[in-house]
N, C-alpha and C positions, 0 to 999 in steps of 0.2 A: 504494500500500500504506500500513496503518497501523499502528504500533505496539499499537494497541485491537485489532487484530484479533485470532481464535483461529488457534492453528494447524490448525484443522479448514480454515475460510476460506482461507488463505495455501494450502492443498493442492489448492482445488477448481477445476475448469475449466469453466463453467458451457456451459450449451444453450447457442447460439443459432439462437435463432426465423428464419422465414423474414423477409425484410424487408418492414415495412409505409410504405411514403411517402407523404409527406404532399403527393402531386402529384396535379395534375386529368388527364383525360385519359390515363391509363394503362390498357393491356392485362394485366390484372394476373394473371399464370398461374404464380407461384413459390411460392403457398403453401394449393394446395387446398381452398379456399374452395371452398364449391357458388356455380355463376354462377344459382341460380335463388332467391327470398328465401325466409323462413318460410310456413309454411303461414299464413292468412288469420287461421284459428282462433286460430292462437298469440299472434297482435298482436292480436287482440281477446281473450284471454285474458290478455294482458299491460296491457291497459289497463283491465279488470276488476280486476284485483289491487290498480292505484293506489287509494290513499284513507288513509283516517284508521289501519289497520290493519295501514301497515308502522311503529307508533311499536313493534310487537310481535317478539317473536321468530320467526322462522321455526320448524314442527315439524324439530324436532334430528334425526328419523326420515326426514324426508319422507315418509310412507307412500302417499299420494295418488300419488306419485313411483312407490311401489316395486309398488303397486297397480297401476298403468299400464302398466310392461316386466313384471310378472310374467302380465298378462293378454293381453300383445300376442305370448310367447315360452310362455305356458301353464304356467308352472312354478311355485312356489310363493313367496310372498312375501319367507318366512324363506332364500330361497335370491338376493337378490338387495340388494345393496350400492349405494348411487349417493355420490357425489363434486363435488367442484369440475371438471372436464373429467374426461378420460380419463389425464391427465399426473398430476393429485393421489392418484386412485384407483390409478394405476402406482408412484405415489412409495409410498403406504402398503403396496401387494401387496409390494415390496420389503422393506421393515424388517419386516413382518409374517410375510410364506410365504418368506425367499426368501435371511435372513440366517443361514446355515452356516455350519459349517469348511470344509464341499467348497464349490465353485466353482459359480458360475451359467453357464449354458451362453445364449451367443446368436450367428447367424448375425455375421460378418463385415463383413458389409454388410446394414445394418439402421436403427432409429429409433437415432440419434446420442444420446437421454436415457438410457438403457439403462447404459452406462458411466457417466454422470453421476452416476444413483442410486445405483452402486455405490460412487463415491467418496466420494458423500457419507456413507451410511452405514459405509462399511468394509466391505465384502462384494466377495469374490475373484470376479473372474471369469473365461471363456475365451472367446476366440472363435472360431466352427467356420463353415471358411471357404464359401462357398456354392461349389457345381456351376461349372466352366468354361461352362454356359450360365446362372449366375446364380440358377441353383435351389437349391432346402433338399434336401438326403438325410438322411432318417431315420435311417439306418444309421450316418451318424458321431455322431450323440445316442447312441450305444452307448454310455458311459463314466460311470464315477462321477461324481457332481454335487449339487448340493445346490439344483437348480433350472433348468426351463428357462424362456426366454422366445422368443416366436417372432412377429413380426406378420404375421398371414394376410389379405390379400396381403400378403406382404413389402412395406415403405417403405425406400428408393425405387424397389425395382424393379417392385413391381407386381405380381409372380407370386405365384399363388396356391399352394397347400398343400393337394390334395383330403383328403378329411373321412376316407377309410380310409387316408389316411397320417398322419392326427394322431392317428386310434385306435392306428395301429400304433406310433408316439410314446410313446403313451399306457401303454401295454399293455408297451414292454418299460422305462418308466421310472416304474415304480408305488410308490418310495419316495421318489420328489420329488414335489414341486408343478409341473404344468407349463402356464405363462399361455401363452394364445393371445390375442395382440392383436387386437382386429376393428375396426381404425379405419375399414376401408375394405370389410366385409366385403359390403354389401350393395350393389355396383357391381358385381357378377357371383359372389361365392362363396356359398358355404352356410356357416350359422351351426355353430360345436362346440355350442350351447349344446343343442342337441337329444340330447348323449351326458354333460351333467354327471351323468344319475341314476347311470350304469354309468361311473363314475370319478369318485371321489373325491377323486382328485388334479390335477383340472380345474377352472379357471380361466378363465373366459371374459371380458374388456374389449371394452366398447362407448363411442363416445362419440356425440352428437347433433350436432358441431359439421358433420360431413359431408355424410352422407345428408339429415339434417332438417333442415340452414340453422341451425344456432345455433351457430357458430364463438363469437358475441359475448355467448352467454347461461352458456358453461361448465357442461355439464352430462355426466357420464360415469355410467358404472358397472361394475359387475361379476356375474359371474354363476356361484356354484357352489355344493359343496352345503354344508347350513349350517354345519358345523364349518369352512371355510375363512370364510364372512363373520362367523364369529363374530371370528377373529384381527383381521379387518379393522376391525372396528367397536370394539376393544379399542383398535388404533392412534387411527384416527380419536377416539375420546371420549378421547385422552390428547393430542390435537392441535389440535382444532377441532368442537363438537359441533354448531356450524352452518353447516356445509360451503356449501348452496344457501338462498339466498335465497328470499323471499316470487313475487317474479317468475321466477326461476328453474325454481323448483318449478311454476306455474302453466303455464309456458310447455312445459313438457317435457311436461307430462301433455297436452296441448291436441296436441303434435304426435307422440303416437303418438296419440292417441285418431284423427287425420285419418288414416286410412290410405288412403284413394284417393290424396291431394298427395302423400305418399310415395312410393307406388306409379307415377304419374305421373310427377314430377319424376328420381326413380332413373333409369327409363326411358329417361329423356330424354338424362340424363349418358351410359347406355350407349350408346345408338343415335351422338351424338354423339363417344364415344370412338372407335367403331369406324370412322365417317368417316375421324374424322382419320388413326387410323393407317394408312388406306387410303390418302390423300394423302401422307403422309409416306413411304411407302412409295416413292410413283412420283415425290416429290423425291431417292431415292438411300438414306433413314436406314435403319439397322438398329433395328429396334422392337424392345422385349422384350414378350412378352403379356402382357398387364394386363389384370385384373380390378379396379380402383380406378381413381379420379376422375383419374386421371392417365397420363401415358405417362412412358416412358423411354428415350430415343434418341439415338442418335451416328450424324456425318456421316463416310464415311471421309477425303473430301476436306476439311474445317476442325475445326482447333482446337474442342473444349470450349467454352474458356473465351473465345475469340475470338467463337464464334457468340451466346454470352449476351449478351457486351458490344456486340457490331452489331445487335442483336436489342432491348437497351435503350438504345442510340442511335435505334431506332425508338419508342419509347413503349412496347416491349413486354417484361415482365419473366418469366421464366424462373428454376428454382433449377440453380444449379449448386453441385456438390462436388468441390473440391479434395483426394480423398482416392483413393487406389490404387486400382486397378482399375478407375474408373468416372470417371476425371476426363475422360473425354470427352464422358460421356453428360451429358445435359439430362431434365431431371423437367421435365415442361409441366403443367402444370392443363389438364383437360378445360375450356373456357369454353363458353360459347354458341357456337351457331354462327358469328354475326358475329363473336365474339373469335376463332375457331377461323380462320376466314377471313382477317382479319385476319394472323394468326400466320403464315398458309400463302404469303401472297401479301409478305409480309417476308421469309421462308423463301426463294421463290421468286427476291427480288431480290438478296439477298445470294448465294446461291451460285450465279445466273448474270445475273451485272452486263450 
């Protein structure tokens, strides 16, 4: 601590990221990374953009950006916001839609930044604890609020939130703003962004680091109708008027424009999620269903946190959370198959020596 500091600082308990090691030869499945790289397009769209014409500013707008997801989701221009990832565009829907007297409503067990942002801004919040099997109920969103946030599929568990129980969300809490996170939506759900016309109090968060392979290019957005991006774009041009860089921008339009790699690669995670869970199964784990690039599971017979640490005694890394409810479970990243195998056959050694 330091006496420079504000007492805003000395109050805050900041994220922490999954861990990134600077080691060769790791299984690396703790922090949902896609195991497949960017589309082809994107890294030759990316090495197009070098030259004499990053001595410039990036467009403050990106519009080539908002041109690209409004043509890929069919919606209109003015209805769609882009960001530094999916965390900066989360951080601004905060201070923007989401700071009230009443309380912000989110799940229990959910993305652990969610509480950060409310500290940092000063925005009350509640936690509404998820279902004995891990699920969202609508029905306790029943209450006064001043916002919800919800990530579909839920992070960490994976479960999804069908699309007529976010209308029914929707529908009985029409004096708030209510974000639907979709970090992981396209590993098995369906998009909200198909109901922003008929609610105005939706909010839809995308980011590319997932689905598309650009965990390392930072690029998110948002999606509703225009009097909610307008707030946003208020924050943003009081924050940072050039969010996404030259390459950025380049590289994002390049991997919606690919929509076969997309389409393929997703595929690919899902087909490969549903192996594994099929294996992990007939190792003993209770799985929770997942529609995202990951699983979520506990062994009855070993510790949590014992299996993480034998499991990275092998080379192979895994997130675990030391928090109520779910300090037993493991979040795997869906990997390749080899990484999946891999994982299985460690799996395998450890719980029967």
């Amino acid at each position: 601590m330091s006496p420079y500091w504000s007492a805003a600082v000395h109050g805050l308990t900041p994220y922490t990221p999954g861990e990134q090691p600077k080691l060769a030869n790791l299984v690396k499945l703790n922090t949902n990374e896609n195991p497949y790289g960017p589309s082809p397009r994107v890294l030759e769209a990316l090495q197009g953009e070098i030259g004499e014409t990053l001595r410039l500013y990036p467009d403050p707008d990106a519009l080539r950006l908002k041109q690209a997801i409004a043509g890929f989701h069919r919606i209109d221009v003015k209805q769609v916001f882009v960001g530094n990832g999916s965390d900066e565009v989360l951080a601004h829907v905060f201070l923007a839609l989401l700071k009230h007297p009443r309380p912000v409503l989110f799940p229990d067990i959910s993305y652990s930044f969610y509480p950060v942002y409310c500290a940092l801004y000063g925005i009350d919040y509640l936690t509404v604890p998820l279902t004995e099997a891990f699920e969202i109920e609508v029905d306790d969103y029943r209450t006064d609020n001043g916002g919800i946030v919800l990530p579909n599929p839920n992070a960490p568990t994976g479960c999804l939130l069908p699309l007529p129980e976010i209308e029914r969300l929707l529908a009985a809490n029409s004096a708030s703003v209510v974000v639907i996170d979709e970090a992981y939506v396209d590993f098995g759900g369906e998009s909200a962004i198909g109901l922003i016309d008929r609610h105005p109090n939706l909010l839809v968060v995308q980011t590319l680091s997932k689905s598309r392979s650009l965990a390392g290019l930072r690029v998110g957005f948002a999606v509703g109708q225009a009097a909610l991006i307008e707030a946003l774009d208020r924050v943003k041009n009081s924050f940072n008027s050039y969010p996404l860089d030259h390459l950025a921008i380049a590289g994002a339009v390049a991997a919606f424009e690919d929509r076969d790699y997309f389409e393929r690669t997703r595929q690919a995670v899902i087909d490969s999620r549903e192996s594994l869970v099929r294996s992990l199964d007939r190792l003993g784990f209770q799985v929770l269903p997942s529609k995202a690039n990951f699983v979520f599971a506990r062994h009855p017979a070993m510790d949590g946190e014992e299996l993480a640490l034998a499991l990275r005694g092998r080379g192979i890394l895994v997130r675990h959370f030391k928090l109520p409810r779910i300090e037993q479970f493991l979040r795997i990243t869906v990997g390749t198959d080899l990484q999946c195998g891999l994982l299985l056959a460690a799996l395998g050694e450890i719980l029967h020596p």
